[in-house]
Backbone bond lengths (Angstrom), bond angles and torsions (degrees), N, CA, C in turn:
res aa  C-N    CA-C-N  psi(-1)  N-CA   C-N-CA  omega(-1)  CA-C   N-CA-C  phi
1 X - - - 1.443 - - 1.528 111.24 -
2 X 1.487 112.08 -58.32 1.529 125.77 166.13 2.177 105.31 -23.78
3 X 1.492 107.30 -60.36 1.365 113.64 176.91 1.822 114.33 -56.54
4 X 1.121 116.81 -41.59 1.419 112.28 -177.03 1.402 101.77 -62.28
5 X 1.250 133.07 -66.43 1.252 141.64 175.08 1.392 109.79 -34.08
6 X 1.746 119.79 -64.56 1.423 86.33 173.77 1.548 158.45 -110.58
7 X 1.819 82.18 43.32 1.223 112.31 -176.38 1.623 94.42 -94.63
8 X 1.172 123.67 -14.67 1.786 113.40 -178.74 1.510 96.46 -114.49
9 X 1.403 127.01 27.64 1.610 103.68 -172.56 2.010 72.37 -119.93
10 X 1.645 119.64 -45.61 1.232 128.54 178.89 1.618 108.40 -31.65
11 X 1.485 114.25 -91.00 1.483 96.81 -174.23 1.244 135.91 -62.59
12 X 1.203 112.43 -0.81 1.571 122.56 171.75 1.988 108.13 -74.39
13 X 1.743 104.00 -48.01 1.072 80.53 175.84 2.067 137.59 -76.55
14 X 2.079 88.87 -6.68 1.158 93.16 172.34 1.445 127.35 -77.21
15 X 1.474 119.13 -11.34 0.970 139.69 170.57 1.930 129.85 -80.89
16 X 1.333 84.37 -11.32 1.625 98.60 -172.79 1.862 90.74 -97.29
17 X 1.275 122.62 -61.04 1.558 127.28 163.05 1.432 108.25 -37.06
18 X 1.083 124.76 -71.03 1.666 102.14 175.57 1.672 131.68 -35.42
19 X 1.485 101.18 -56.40 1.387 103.54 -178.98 1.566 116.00 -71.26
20 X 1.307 103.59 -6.18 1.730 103.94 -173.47 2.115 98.72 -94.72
21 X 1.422 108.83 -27.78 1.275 123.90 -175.45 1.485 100.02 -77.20
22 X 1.643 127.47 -42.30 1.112 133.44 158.97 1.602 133.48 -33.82
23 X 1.607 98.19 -46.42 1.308 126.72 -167.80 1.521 104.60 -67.07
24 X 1.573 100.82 -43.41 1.680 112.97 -151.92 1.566 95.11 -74.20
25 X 1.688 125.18 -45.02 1.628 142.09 159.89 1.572 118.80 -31.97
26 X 1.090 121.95 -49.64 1.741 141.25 165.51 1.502 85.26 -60.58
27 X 1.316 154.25 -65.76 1.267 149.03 -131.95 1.630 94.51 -88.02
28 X 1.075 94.03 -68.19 1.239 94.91 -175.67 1.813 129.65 -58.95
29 X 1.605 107.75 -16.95 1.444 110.46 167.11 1.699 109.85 -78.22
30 X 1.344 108.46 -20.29 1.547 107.05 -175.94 1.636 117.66 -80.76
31 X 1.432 104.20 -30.67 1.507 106.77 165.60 1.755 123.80 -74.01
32 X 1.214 109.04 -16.94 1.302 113.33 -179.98 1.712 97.84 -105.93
33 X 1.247 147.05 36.74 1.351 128.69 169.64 2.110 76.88 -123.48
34 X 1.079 143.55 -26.48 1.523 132.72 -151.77 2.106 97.52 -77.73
35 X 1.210 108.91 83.74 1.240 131.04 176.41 1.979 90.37 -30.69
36 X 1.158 129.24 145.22 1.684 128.61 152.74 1.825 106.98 -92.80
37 X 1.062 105.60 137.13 1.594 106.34 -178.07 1.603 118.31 -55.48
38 X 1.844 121.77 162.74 0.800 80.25 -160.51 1.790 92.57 -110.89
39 X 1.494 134.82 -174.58 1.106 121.98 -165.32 1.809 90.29 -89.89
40 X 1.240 108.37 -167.37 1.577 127.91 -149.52 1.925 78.37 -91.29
41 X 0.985 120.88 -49.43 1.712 111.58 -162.12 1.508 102.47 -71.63
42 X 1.105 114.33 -13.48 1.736 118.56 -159.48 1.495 77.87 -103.97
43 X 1.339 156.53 -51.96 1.766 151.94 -164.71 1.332 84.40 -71.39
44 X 1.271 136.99 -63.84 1.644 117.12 -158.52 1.312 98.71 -71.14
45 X 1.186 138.02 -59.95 1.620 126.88 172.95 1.470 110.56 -23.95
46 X 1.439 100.42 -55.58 1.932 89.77 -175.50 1.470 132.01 -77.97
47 X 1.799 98.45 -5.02 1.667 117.37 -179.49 1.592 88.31 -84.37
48 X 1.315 118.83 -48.71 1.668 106.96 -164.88 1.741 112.01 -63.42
49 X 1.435 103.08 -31.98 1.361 94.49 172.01 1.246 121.91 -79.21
50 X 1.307 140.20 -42.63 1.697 135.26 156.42 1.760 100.65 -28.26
51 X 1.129 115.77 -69.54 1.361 102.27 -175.24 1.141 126.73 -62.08
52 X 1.399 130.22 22.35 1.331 134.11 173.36 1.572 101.81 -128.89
53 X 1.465 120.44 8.72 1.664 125.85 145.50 1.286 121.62 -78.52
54 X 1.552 107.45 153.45 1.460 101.39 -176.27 1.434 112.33 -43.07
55 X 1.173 129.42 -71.44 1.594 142.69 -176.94 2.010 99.41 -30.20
56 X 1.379 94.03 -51.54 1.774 93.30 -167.70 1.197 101.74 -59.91
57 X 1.800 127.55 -30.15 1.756 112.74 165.69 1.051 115.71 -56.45
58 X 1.294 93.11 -59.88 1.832 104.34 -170.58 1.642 116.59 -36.63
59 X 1.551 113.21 -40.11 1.084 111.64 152.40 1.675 152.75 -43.71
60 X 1.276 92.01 -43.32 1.597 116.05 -177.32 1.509 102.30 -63.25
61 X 1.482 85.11 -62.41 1.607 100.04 -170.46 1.727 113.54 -59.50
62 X 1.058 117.85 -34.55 1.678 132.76 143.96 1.607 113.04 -26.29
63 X 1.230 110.41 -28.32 1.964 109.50 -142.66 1.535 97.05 -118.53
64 X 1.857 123.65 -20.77 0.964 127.39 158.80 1.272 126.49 -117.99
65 X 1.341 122.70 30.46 1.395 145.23 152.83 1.911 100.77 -57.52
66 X 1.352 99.92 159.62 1.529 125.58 152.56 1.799 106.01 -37.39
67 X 1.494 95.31 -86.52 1.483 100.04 -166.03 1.534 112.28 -62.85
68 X 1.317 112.99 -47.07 1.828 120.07 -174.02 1.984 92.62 -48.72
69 X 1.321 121.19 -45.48 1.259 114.37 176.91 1.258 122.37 -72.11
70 X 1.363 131.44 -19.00 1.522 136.26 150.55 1.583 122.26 -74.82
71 X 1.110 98.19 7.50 1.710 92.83 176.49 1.593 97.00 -130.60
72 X 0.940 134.22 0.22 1.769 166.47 164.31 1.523 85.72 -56.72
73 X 1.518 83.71 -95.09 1.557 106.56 -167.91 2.321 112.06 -55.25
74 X 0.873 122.16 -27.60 1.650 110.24 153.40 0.912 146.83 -96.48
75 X 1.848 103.10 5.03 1.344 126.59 138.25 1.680 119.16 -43.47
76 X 1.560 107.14 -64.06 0.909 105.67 -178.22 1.707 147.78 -90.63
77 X 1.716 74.79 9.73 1.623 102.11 167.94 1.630 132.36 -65.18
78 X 1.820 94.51 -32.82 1.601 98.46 161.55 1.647 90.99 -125.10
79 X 1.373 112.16 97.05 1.506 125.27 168.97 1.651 98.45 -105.97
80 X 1.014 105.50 -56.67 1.713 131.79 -179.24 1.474 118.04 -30.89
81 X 1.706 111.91 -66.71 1.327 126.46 160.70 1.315 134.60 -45.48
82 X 2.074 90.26 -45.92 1.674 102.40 -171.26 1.367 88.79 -85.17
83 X 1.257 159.49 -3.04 1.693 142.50 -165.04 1.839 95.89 -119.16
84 X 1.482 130.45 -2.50 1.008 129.37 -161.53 1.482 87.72 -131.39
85 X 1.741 143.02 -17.50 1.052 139.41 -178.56 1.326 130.27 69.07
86 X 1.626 117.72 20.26 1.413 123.66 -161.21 1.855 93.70 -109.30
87 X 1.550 96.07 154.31 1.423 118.07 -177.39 1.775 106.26 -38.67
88 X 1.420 128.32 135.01 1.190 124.70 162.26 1.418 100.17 -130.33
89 X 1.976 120.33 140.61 1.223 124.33 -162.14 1.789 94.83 -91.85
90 X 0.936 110.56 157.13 1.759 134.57 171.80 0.978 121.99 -131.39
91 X 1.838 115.79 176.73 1.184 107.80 -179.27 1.638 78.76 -151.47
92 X 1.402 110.14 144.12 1.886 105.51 179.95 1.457 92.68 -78.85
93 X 1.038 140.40 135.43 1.786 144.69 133.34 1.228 92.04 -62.47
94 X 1.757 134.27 -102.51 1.448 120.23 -134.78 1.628 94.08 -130.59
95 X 1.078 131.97 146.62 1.318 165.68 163.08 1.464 112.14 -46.57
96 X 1.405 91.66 -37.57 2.389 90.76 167.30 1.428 111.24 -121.42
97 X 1.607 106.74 164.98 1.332 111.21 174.06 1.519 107.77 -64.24
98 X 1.874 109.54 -173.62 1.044 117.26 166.37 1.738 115.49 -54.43
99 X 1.345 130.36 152.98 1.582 125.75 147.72 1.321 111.01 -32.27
100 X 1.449 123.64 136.71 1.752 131.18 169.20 1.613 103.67 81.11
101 X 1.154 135.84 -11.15 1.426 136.01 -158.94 1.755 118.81 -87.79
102 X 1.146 96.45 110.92 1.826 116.48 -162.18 1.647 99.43 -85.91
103 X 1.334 125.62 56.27 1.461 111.72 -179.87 1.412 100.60 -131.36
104 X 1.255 122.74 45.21 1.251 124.48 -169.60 1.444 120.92 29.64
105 X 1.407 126.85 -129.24 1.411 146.85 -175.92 1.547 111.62 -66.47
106 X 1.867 107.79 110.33 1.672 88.37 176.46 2.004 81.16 -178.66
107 X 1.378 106.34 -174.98 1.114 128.91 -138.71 1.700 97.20 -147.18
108 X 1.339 132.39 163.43 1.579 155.06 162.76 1.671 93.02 -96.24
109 X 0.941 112.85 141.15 1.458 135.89 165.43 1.368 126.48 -149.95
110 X 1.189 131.98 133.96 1.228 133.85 168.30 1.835 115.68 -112.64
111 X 1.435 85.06 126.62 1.391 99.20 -168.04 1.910 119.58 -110.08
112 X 0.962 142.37 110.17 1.497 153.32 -165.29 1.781 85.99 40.99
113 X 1.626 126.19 79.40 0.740 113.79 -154.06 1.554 166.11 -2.67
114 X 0.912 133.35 84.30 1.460 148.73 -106.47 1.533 115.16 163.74
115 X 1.764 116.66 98.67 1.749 91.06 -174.68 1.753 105.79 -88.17
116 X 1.157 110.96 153.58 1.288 126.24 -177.48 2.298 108.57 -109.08
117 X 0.760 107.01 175.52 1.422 124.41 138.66 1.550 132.14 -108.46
118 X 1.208 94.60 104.52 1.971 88.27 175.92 1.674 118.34 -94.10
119 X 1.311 104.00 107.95 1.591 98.33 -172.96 1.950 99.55 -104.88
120 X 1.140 96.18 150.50 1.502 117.50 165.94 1.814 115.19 -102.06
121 X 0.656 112.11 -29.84 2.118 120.83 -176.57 0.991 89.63 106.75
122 X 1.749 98.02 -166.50 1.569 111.21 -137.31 1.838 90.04 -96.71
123 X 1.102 113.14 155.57 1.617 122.19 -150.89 1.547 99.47 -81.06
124 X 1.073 122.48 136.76 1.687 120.55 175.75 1.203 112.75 -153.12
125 X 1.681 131.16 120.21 0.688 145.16 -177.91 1.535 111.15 69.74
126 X 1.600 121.93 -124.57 1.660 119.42 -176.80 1.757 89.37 -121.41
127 X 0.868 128.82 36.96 1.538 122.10 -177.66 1.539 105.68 -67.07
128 X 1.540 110.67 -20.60 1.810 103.29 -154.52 1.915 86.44 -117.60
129 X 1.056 116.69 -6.39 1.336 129.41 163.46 1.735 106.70 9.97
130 X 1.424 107.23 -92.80 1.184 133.26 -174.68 1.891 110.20 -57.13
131 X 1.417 116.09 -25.13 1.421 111.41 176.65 1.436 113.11 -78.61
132 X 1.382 110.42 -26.56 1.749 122.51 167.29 1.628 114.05 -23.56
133 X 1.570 96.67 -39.90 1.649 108.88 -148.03 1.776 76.63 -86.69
134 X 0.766 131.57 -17.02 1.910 110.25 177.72 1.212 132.29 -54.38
135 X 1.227 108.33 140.41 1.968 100.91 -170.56 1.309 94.35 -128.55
136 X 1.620 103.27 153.45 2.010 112.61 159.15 1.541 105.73 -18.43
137 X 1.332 113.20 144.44 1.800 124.70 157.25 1.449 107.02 50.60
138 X 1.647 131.14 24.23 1.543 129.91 140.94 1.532 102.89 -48.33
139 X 0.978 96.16 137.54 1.582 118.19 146.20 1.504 139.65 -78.01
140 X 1.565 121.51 88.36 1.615 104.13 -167.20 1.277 98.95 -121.85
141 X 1.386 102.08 178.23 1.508 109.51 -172.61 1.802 92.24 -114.92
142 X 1.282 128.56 127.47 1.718 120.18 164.13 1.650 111.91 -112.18
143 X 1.519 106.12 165.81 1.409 108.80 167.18 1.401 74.03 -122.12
144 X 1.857 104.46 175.54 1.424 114.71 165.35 1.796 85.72 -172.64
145 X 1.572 103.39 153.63 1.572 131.82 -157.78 1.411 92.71 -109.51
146 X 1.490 122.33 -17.66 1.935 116.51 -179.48 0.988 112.09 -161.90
147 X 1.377 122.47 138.11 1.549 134.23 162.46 1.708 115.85 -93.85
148 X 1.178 124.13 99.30 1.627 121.77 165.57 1.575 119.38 -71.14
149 X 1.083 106.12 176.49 1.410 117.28 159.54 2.031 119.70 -169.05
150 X 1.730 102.06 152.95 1.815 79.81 -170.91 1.881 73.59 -145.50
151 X 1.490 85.62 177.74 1.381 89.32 -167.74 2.088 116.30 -77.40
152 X 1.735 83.09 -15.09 1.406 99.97 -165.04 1.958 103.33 -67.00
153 X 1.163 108.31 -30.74 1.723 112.91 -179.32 1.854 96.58 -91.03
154 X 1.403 83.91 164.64 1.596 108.41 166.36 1.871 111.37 -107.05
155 X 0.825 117.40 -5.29 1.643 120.99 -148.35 1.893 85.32 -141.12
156 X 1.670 99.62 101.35 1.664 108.70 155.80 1.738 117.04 -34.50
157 X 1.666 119.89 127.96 1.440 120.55 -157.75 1.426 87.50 -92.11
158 X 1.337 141.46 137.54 1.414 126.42 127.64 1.384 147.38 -120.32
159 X 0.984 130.06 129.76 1.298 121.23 -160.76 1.479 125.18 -100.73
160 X 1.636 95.84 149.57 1.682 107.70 -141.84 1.340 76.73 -112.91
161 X 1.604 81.62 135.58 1.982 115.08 -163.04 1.933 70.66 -123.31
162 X 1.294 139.12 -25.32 1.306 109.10 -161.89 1.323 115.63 -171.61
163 X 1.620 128.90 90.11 1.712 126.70 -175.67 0.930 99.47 -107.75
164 X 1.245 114.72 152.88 1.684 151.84 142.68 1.543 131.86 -103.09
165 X 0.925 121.42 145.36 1.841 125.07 175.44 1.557 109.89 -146.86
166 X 1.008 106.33 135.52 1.508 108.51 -162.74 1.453 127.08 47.91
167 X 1.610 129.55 31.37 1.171 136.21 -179.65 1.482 110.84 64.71
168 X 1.331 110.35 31.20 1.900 139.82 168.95 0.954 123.59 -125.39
169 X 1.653 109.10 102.65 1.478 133.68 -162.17 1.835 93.06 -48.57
170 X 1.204 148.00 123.54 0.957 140.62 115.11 1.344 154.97 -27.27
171 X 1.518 110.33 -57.51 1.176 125.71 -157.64 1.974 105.34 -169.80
172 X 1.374 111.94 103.10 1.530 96.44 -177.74 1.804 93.63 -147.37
173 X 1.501 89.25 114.43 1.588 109.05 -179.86 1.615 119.34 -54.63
174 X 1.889 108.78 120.49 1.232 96.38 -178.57 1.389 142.88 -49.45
175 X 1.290 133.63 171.45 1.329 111.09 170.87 1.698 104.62 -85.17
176 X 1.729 102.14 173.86 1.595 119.43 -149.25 1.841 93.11 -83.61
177 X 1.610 128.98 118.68 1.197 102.39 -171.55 1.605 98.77 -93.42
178 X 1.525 97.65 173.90 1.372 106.77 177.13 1.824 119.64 85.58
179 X 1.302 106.85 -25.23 1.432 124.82 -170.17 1.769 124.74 -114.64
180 X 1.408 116.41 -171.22 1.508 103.85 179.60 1.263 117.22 -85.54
């Protein structure tokens, strides 16, 4: 009897040590992937070197171009609004992005005249539901938390954290979970 017993108490406990030896391996890969930020001298070190990759020219030379300086400059035409978060009025121009344009879900807008790109991200589930219903020459009101820009568009991107049309919330991006 003594033998049955500890032939069923044996692989159980070899089996309980694995998954606990398992456990401790998962732990320990998760504490070593959490990068520490990096300080301000160590980001410009790593900005100066990107810009000395092909792409980091390609950039520059992007940034004092004609157009890179016209999309510069209406970038920073609604800097004010978008960094202060207050209503800015629109008008939709066109219903799709540019041709080739990887920003998922978004819209043409012209803003204190000025066309923009208004992107939302990449579409999931019915979240963008209600922006569907937009047509040419609506009138909306947006907030937005950032203005991008890449060399591949002509038209400063921004993204809409929040529309309205006719004083009817549309579309207002959740908050970020888990974070500040």
């Amino acid at each position: 009897m003594k033998k049955v017993i500890y032939a069923l108490i044996l692989p159980l406990v070899v089996v309980g040590g694995l998954v606990f030896a398992n456990r401790e391996i998962k732990n320990e890969n998760a504490k070593k992937t959490i990068p520490k930020p990096l300080s301000a001298a160590e980001m410009k070190a790593e900005r100066e070197k990107w810009e000395a990759t092909p792409a980091g020219i390609m950039f520059k030379n992007w940034e004092v171009s004609p157009e890179g300086r016209k999309v510069l400059a209406r970038a920073a035409n609604i800097s004010k609004p978008v960094r202060d978060f207050t209503n800015m009025e629109a008008v939709v121009t066109d219903l799709s992005l540019p041709p080739g344009s990887r920003l998922g879900f978004g819209v043409m807008a012209r803003i204190n005249g000025e066309d923009y790109i208004l992107s939302f991200g990449l579409e999931q589930s019915n979240e963008f539901k209600q922006l569907h219903s937009l047509k040419v020459n609506d009138k909306i009101t947006i907030k937005s938390r950032g203005v991008s820009y890449a060399p591949k568009y002509s038209y400063p991107i921004v993204s809409g954290d929040y529309v309205e049309r006719d004083s009817k919330i549309l579309y207002k991006r959740p908050p970020h979970k888990g974070g500040c």
